[in-house]
MARTOR-697171 format. One line per 2 residues: their letters; for each residue x, y, z of C-alpha. Coordinates in pm, 1 decimal, padded with zeros to 6 digits, always signed. Example, Ala and Ser with C-alpha at 12.3 -4.5 7.8 and 13.67 -1.06 7.14 Angstrom:
! residues 2
as> +01230.0 -00450.0 +00780.0  +01367.0 -00106.0 +00714.0
This chain:
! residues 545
xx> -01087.3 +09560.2 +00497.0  -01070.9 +09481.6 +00820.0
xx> -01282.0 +09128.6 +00772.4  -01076.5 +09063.7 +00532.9
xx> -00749.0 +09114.2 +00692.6  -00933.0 +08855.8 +00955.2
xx> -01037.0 +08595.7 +00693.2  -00630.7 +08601.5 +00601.3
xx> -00534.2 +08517.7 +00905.2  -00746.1 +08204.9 +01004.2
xx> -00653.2 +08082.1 +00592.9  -00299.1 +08139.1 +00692.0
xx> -00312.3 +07974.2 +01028.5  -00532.2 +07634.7 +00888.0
xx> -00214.8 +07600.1 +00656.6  +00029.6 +07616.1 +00929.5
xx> -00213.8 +07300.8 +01130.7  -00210.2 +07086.5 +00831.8
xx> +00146.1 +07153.0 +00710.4  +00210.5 +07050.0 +01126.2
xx> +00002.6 +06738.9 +01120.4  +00137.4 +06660.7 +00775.2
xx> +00522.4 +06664.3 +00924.2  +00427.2 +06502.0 +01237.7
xx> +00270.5 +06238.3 +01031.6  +00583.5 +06120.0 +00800.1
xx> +00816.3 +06150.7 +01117.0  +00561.5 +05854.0 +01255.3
xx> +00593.9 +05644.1 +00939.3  +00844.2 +05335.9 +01003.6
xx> +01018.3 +05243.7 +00633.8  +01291.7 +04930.9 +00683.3
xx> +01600.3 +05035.1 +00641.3  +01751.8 +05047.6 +00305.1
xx> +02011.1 +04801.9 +00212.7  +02242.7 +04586.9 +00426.5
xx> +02294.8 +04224.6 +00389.4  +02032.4 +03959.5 +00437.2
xx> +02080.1 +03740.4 +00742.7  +02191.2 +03437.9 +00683.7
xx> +02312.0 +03246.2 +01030.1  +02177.4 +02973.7 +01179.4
xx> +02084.2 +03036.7 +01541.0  +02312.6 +02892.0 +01775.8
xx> +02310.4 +02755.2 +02132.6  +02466.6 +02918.6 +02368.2
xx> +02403.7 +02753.9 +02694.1  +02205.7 +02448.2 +02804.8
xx> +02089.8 +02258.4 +03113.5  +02207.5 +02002.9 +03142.1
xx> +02529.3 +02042.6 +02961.7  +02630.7 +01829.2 +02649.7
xx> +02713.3 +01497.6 +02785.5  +02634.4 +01584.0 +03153.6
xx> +02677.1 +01311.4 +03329.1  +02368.7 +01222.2 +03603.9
xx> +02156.4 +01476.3 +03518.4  +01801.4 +01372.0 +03702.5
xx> +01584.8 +01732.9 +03648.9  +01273.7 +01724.3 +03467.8
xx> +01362.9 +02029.8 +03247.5  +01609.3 +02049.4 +03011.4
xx> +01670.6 +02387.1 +02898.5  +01851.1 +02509.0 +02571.4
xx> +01912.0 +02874.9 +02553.4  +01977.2 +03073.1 +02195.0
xx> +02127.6 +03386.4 +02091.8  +01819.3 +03513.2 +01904.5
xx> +01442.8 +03469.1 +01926.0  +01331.6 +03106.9 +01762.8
xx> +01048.9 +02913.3 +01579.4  +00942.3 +02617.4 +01682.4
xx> +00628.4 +02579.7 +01494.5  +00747.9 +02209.3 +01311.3
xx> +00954.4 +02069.9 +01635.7  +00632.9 +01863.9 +01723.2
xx> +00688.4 +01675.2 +01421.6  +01065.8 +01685.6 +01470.7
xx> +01166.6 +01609.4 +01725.4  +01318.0 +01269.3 +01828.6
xx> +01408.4 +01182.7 +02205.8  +01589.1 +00854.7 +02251.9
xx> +01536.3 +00640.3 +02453.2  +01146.3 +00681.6 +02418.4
xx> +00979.8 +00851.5 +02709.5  +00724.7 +00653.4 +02839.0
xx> +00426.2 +00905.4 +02924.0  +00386.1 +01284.7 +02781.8
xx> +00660.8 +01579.8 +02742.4  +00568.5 +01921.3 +02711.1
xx> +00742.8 +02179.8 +02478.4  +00793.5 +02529.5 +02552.5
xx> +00880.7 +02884.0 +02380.7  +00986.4 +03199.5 +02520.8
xx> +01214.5 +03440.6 +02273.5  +01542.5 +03283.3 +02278.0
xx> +01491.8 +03022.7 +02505.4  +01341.4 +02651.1 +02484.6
xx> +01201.1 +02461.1 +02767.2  +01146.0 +02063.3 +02734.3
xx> +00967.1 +01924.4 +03003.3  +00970.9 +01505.0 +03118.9
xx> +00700.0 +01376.1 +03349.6  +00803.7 +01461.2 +03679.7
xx> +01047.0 +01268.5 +03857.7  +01079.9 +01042.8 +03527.8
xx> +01478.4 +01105.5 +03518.0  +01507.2 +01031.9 +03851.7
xx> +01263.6 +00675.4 +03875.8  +01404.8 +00522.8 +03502.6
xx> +01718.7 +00314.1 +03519.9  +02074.6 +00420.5 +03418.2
xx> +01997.2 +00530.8 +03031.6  +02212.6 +00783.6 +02789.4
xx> +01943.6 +01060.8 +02645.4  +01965.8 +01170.1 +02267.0
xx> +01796.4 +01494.8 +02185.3  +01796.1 +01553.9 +01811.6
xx> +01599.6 +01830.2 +01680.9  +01690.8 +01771.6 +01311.8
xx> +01456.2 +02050.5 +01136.4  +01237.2 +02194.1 +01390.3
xx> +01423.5 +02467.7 +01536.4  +01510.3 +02777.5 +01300.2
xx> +01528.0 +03163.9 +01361.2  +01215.6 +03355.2 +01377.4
xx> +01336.1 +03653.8 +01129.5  +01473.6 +03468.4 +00798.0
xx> +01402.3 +03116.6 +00870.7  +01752.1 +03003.8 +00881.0
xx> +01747.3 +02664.0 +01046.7  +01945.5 +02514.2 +01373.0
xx> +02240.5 +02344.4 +01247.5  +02353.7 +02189.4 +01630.5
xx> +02329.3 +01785.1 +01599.9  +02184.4 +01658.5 +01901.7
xx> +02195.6 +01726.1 +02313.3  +02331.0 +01446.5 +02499.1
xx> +02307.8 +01367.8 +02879.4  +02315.0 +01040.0 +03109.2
xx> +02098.5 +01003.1 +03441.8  +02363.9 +00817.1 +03560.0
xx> +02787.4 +00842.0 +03572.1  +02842.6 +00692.7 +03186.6
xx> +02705.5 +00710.5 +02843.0  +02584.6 +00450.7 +02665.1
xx> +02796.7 +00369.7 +02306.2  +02593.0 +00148.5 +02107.1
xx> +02468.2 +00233.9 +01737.3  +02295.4 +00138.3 +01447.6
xx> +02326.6 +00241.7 +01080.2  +02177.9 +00099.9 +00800.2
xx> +01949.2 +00148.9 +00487.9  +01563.0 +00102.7 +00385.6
xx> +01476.5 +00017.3 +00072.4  +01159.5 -00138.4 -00093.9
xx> +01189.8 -00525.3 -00094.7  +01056.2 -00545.7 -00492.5
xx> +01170.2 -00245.6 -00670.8  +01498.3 -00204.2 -00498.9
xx> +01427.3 +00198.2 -00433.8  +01601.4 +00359.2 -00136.7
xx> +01290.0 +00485.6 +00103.9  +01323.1 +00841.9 +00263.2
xx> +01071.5 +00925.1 +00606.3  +01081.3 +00549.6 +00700.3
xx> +01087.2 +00488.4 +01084.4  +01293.7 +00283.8 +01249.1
xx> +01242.4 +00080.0 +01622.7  +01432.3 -00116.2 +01838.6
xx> +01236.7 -00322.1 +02084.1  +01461.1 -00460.7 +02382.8
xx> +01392.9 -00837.8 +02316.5  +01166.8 -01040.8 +02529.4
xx> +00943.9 -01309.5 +02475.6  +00640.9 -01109.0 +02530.8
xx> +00728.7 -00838.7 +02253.5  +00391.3 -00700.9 +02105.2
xx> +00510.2 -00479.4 +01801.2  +00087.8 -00426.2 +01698.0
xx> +00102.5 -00315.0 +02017.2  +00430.4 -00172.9 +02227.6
xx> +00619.4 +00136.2 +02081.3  +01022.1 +00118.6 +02042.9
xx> +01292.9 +00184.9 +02314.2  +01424.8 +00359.5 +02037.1
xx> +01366.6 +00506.6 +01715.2  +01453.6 +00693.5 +01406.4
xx> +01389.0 +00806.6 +01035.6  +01574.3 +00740.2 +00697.3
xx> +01684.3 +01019.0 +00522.1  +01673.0 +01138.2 +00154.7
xx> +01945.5 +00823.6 +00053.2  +01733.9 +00595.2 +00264.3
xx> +01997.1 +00600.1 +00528.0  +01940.5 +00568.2 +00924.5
xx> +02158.3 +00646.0 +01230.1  +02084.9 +00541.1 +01565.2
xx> +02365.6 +00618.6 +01851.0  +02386.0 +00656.0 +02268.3
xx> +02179.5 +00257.7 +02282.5  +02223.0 +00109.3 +02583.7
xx> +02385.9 -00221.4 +02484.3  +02161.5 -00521.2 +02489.2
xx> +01959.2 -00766.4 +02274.3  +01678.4 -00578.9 +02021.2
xx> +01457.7 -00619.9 +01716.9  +01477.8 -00375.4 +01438.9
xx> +01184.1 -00335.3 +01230.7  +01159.7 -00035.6 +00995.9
xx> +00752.0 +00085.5 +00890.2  +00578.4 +00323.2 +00728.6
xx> +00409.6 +00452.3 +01052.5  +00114.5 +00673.0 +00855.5
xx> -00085.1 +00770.6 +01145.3  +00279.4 +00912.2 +01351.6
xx> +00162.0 +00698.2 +01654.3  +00508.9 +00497.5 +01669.0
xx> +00288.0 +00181.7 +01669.1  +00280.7 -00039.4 +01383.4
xx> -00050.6 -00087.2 +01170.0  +00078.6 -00449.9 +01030.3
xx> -00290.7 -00454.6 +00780.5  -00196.9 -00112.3 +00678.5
xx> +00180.3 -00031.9 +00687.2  +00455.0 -00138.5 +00496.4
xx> +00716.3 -00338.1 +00748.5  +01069.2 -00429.2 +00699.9
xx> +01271.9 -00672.4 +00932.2  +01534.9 -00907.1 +01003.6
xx> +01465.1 -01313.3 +01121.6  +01736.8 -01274.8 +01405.3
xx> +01796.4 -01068.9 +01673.3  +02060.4 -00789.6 +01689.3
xx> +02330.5 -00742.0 +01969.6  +02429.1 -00376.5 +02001.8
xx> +02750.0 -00305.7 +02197.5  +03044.8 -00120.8 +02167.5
xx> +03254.1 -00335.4 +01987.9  +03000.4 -00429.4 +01651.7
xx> +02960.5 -00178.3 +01375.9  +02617.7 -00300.3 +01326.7
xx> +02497.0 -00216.2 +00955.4  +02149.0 -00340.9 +00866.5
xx> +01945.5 -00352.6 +00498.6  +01587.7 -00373.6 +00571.4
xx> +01342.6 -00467.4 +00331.8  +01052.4 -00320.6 +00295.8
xx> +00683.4 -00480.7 +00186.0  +00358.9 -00510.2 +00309.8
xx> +00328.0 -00750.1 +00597.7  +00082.6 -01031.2 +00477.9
xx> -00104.5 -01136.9 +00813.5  -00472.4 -01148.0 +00670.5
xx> -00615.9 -01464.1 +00677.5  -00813.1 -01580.6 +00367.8
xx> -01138.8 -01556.3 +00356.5  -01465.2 -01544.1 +00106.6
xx> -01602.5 -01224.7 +00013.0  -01872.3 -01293.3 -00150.3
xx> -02129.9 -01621.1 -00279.8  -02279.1 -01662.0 -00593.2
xx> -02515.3 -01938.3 -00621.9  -02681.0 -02009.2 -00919.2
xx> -02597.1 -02318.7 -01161.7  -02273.5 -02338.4 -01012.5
xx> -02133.5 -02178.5 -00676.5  -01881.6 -01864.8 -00742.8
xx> -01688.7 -01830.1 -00423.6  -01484.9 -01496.5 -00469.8
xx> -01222.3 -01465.7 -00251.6  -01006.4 -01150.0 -00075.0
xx> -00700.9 -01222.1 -00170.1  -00505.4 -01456.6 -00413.2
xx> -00489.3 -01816.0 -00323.0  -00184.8 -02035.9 -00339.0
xx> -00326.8 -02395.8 -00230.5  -00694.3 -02461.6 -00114.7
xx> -00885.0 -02835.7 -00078.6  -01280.0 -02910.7 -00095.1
xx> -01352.8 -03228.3 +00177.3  -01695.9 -03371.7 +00122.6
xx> -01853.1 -03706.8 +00107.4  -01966.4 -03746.8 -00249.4
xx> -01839.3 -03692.4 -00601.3  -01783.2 -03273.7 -00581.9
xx> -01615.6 -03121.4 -00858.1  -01478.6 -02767.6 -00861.9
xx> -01196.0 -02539.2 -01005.7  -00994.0 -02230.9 -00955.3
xx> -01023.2 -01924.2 -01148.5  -00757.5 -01808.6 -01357.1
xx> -00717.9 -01531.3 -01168.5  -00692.0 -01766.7 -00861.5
xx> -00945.2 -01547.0 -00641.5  -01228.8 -01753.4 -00745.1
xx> -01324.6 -02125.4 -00664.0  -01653.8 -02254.1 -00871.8
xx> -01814.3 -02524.5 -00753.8  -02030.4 -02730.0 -00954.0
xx> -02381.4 -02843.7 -00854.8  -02463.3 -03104.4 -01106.4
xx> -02229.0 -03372.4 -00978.9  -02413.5 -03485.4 -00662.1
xx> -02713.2 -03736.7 -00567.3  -02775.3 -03525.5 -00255.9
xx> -03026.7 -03247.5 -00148.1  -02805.4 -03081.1 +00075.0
xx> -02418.2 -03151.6 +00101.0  -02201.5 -02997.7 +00349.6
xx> -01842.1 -02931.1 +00245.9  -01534.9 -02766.2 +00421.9
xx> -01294.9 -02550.0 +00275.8  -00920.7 -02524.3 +00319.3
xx> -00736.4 -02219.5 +00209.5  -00368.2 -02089.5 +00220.3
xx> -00269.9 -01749.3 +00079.5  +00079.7 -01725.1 -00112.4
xx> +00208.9 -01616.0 +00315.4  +00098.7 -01944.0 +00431.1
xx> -00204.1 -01799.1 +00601.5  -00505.0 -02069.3 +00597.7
xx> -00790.8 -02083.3 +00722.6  -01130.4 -02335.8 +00734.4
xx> -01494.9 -02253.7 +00648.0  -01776.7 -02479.2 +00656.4
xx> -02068.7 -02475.4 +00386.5  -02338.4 -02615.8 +00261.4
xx> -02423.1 -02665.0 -00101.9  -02806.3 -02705.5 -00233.3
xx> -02847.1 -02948.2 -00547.6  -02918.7 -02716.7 -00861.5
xx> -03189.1 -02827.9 -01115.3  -02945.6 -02924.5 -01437.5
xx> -03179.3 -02768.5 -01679.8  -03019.1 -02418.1 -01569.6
xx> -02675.1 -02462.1 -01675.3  -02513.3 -02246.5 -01933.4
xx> -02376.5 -02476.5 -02202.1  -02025.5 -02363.8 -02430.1
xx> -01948.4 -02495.2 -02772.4  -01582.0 -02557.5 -02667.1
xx> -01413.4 -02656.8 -02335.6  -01083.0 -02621.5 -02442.3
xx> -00865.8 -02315.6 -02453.6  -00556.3 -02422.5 -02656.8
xx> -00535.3 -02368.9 -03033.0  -00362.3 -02488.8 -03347.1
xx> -00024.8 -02424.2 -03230.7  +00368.5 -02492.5 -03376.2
xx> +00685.5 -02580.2 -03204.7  +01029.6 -02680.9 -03258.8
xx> +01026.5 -03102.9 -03226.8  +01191.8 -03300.6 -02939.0
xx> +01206.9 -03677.4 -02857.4  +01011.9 -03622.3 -02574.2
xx> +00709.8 -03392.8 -02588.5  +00506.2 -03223.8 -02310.3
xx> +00243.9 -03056.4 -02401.4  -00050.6 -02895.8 -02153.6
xx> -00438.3 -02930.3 -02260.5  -00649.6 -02621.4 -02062.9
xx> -01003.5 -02637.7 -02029.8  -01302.0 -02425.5 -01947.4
xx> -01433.8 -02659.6 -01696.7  -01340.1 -02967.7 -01527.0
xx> -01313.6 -03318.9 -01740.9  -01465.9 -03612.4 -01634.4
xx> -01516.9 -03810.8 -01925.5  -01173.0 -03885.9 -02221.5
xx> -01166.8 -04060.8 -02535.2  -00834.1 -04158.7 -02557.7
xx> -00909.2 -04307.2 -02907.4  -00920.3 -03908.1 -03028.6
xx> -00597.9 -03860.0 -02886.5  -00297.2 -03966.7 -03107.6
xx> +00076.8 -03859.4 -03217.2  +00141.5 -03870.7 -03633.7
xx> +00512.9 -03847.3 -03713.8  +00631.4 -03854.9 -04103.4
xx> +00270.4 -03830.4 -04212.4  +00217.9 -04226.9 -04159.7
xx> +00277.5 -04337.3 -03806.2  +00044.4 -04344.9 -03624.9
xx> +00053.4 -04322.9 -03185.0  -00312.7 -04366.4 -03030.4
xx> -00206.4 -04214.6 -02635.3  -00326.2 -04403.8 -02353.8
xx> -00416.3 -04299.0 -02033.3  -00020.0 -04350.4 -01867.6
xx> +00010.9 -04114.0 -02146.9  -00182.1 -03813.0 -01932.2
xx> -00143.0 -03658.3 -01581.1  -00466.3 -03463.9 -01459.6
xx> -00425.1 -03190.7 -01176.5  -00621.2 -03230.1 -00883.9
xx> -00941.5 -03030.9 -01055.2  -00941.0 -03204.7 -01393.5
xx> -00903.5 -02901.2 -01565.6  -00513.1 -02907.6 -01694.6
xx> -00431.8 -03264.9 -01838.3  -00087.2 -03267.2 -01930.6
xx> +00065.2 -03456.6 -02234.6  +00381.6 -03656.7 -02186.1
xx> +00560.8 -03875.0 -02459.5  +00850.1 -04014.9 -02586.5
xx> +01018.9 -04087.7 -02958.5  +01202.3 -04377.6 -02910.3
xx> +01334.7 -04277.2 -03276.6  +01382.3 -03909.3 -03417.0
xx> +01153.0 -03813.5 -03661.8  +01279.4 -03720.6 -04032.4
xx> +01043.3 -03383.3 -04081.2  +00744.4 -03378.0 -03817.5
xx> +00545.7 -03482.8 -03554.0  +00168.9 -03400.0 -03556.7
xx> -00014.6 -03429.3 -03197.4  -00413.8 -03418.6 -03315.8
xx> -00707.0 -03362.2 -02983.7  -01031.0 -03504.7 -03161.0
xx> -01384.6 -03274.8 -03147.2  -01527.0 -03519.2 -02863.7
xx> -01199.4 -03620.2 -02697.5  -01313.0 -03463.7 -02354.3
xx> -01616.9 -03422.9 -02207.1  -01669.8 -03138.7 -01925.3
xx> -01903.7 -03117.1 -01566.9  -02179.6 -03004.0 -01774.6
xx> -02137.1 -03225.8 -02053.0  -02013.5 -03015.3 -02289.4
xx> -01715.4 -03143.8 -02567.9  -01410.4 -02929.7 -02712.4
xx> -01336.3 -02845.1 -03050.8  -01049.7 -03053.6 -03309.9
xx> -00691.6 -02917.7 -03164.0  -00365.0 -02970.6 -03451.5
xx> -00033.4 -02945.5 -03253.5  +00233.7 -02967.3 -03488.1
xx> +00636.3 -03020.4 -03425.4  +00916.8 -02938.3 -03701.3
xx> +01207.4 -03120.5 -03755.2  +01377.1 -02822.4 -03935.1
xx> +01549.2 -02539.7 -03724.3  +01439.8 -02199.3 -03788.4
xx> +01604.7 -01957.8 -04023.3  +01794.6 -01699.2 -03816.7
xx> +01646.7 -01323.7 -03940.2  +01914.8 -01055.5 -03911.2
xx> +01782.0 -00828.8 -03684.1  +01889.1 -00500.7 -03588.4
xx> +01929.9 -00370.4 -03152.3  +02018.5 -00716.7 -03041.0
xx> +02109.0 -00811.6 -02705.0  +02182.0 -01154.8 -02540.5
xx> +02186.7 -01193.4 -02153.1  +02342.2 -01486.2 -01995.0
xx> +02186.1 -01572.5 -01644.8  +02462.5 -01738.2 -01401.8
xx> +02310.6 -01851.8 -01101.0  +02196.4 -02192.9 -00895.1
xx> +01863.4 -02065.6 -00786.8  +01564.3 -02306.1 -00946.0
xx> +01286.5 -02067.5 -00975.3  +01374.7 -01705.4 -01064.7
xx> +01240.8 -01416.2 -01266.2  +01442.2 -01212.7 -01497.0
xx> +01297.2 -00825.9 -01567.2  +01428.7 -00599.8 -01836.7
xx> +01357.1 -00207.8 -01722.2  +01367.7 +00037.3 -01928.8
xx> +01537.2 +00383.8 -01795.7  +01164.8 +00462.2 -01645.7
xx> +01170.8 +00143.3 -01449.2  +00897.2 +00003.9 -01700.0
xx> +00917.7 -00368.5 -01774.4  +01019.9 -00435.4 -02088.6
xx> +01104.7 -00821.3 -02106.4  +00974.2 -01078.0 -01857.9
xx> +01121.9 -01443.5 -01831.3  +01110.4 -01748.4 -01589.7
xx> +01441.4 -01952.8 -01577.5  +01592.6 -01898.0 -01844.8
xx> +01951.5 -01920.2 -01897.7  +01997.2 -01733.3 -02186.9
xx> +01745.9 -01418.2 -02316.0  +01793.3 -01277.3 -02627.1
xx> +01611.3 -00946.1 -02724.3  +01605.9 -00816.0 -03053.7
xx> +01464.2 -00464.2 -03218.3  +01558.4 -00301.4 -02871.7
xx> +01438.9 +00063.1 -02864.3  +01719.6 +00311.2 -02785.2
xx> +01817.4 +00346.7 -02401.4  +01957.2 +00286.8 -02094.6
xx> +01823.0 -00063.3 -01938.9  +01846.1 -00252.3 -01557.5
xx> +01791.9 -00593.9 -01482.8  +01570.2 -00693.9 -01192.0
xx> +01578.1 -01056.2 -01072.1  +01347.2 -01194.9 -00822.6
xx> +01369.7 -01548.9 -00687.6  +01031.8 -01716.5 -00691.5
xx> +01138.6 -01950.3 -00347.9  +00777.3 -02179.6 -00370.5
xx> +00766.7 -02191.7 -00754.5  +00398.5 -01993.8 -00748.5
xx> +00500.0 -01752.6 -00996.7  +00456.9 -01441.6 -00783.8
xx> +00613.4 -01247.6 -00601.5  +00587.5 -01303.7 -00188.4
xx> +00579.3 -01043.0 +00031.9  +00708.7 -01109.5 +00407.8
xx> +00509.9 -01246.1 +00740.0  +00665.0 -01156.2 +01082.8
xx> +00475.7 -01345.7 +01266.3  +00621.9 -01666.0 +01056.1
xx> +00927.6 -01488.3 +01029.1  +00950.8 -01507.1 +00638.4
xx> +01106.8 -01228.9 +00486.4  +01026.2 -01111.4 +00134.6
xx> +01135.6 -01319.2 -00194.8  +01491.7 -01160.8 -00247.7
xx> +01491.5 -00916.2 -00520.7  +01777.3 -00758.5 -00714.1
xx> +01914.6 -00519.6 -00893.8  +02173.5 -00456.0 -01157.1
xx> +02116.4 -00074.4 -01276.7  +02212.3 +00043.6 -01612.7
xx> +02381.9 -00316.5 -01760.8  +02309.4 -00217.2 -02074.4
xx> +02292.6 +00115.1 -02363.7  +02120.9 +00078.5 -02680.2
xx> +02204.2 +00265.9 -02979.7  +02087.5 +00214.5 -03348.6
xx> +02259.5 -00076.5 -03562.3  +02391.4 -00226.8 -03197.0
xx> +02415.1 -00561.8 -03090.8  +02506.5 -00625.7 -02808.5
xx> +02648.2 -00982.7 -02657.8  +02716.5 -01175.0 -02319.3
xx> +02578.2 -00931.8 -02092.5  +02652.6 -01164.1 -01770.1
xx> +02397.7 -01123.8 -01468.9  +02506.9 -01335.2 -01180.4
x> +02357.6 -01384.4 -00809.5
């Protein structure tokens, strides 16, 4: 009895422990509170050194003091100082307070300048992420502050798109201004609308260049980066509400150059870039041609009497970078050539007549022999025109001969232009195949269509493109000088216009060259002109610029 009376009392006195330790341990569990509101403030600044727009403040360490504990994590890739500091600052965190500290004696050595502190989105409480709101933190090392500014927009030179995260530099002007090289006085970044705002600028004389600046080293990569600028100069000062459009394309400063050779029956030069103009200079009968894709040059072997003949190449890119290079060109055994059936590209074609005709012949390869015999103009079905050669302008390659005549009197019904098999004769000896060209007196029917549209083009540019986007940006309809465009059978839609003036008549595009100071070809855009609905037609939609 009595060992069990003992056995009930240790049982009853190992339930008391863990009951204890089970107590103790719930009172040590923290829970968050329940309820309550979330916090949704900003942190704020409650004191600073020096104070906004302190006037010569020389210290090294600017101090900005908060009323709760902050993050910092993304100020590194936030924050903006203007003027730029030339040399390293230092960042630092402690709870509520941030420390930002210039090279030392750097306020006290640089010459009167207003400093900008804008921390944008790299400050925000360290609880609920709620970020700073405060602008910027403005002091002078000297007894004024500076009032210039700069506003403006980015957008891309071709498409017309407003460009968000775009940096922009001013360089104070001088004549030894490196931008590969030197890194701004001052700087910012476009926002979401593509907008930029640069304030406190000491006035003077700058350059403005907006780039992509991919690697964040506030340098420009000019092979690599995107680069927008103006041709003049820009005076900032207190009395000019300076707003800028930059334009924004890749800079073209690459000089042309081969790629690659290949030499077999005839050279294949293939080249890095497209080619606007090039020459071949040589002292013997050399001919050659350009791709159609105008990144190729083929030189032919066969038309020679030497062993070895050195030649020297000129080419200029659509920038107006050129460049020489000096080869040499080995005579090529003939029996190797590739032979074609048919040197000429056109076909049987049909057009609406005129009294005076133009009309372009295309070949494979260059022409150096022509029967003009073979070529001849048949109007009414019995009068006969044998063409001469006054009658034909060759391009510099012989390998676009273009046809020019005119009808002294209108004909009644039709004019036939007939290319004979064995007209031309190519570089390698090879002949074309019988061509029928044939212009009709009568005008054509007009079909009722349905989703018709007609654009009329007002302008006194020479050379332009017209572009018909679709409400993806897509093009839908692509012309070259036209006055008048006429669509018909128009899916359903919103469409934009996009014009493009082709200033040097090369049929593309140009992007700009600061070091010639070209800007971009001028591109525009008229958004949303035009709605299409079923059974529409739609008339005089007037584009002017």
């Amino acid at each position: 009895m009595k060992l069990l009376k003992s056995n009930l009392k240790k049982y009853y006195s190992y339930l008391i422990l863990i009951s204890t330790i089970t107590i103790l341990d719930n009172c040590a569990s923290i829970s968050p509170p329940q309820g309550g509101l979330k916090d949704i403030k900003p942190p704020v600044i409650v004191q600073t050194r020096p104070y906004n727009n302190e006037l010569n403040y020389k210290k090294d360490k600017i101090i900005i003091q908060f009323n709760e504990r902050i993050d910092t994590k993304e100020l590194k890739n936030n924050l903006i100082v203007n003027p730029k500091i030339i040399g390293d600052y230092e960042t630092e965190t402690n709870n509520n307070d941030l420390v930002i500290k210039f090279p030392k004696g750097y306020l006290q050595k640089t010459n009167c300048k207003t400093f900008s502190i804008d921390f944008q989105k790299g400050i925000k409480d360290a609880n609920e992420g709620n970020l700073l709101t405060t602008d910027k933190l403005i002091f002078s090392n000297c007894n004024s502050i500076d009032s210039g500014s700069v506003k403006g927009f980015v957008v891309d030179a071709y498409s017309r798109d407003t460009l968000k995260n775009i940096f922009i530099g001013l360089y104070s002007y001088t004549d030894t201004l490196n931008i590969d090289t030197q890194k701004p006085d001052y700087y910012g970044f476009t926002n979401e609308k593509g907008s930029f705002f640069i304030e406190f600028i000491k006035h003077g004389i700058y350059k403005i260049l907006a780039f992509e600046d991919k690697n964040k080293n506030f340098i420009l990569d000019s092979r690599k980066e995107k680069l927008g600028f103006l041709k003049e100069n820009i005076s900032v000062d207190s009395s000019k509400d300076l707003k800028i459009e930059l334009l924004l394309s890749l800079n073209d400063v690459k000089k042309p150059t081969i790629n690659s050779i290949k030499d077999d029956a005839e050279i294949i030069l293939k080249l890095d870039d497209v080619i606007k103009d090039y020459k071949i200079d040589c002292d013997s009968n050399l001919y050659y041609q350009m791709a159609e894709n105008k990144k190729e040059i083929i030189i032919y072997k066969n038309t020679f009497d030497k062993d070895t003949l050195p030649v020297k190449l000129y080419l200029q890119d659509s920038s107006l970078n050129d460049t020489i290079i000096n080869l040499k060109i080995l005579r090529t055994d003939t029996s190797k050539i590739k032979h074609i059936k048919n040197i000429i590209k056109n076909k049987n074609e049909e057009f609406l007549y005129k009294d005076t005709i133009l009309y372009k012949l295309n070949f494979i390869n260059p022409v150096i022999k022509t029967d003009y015999n073979k070529l001849y103009f048949t109007k009414d079905s019995t009068e006969k025109t044998v063409l001469s050669e006054k009658n034909i302008q060759w391009n510099k390659t012989k390998d676009e001969a273009t046809i020019n005549y005119i009808f002294q009197k209108t004909a009644k019904k039709q004019v036939i232009l007939t290319v004979e098999n064995k007209a031309f004769y190519s570089v390698k000896n090879d002949i074309n195949a019988k061509v029928i060209v044939t212009y009709k007196v009568e005008k054509p029917k007009k079909i009722e269509e349905e989703n018709y549209a007609t654009f009329l083009i007002n302008t006194t540019k020479r050379n332009y493109f017209v572009e018909i986007l679709n409400d993806k940006g897509k093009i839908y309809d692509k012309t070259k000088n036209k006055k008048t465009i006429q669509l018909s059978n128009i899916p359903n839609g919103k469409y934009s216009v996009r014009v493009w003036i082709d200033e040097n008549d090369n049929d593309y595009w140009n992007v700009g060259h600061y070091k010639n100071n070209t800007l971009p070809e001028k591109s525009l855009l008229f958004k949303n002109v035009m709605e299409v609905k079923t059974n529409w037609d739609i008339e005089d939609i007037n584009i002017n610029f």
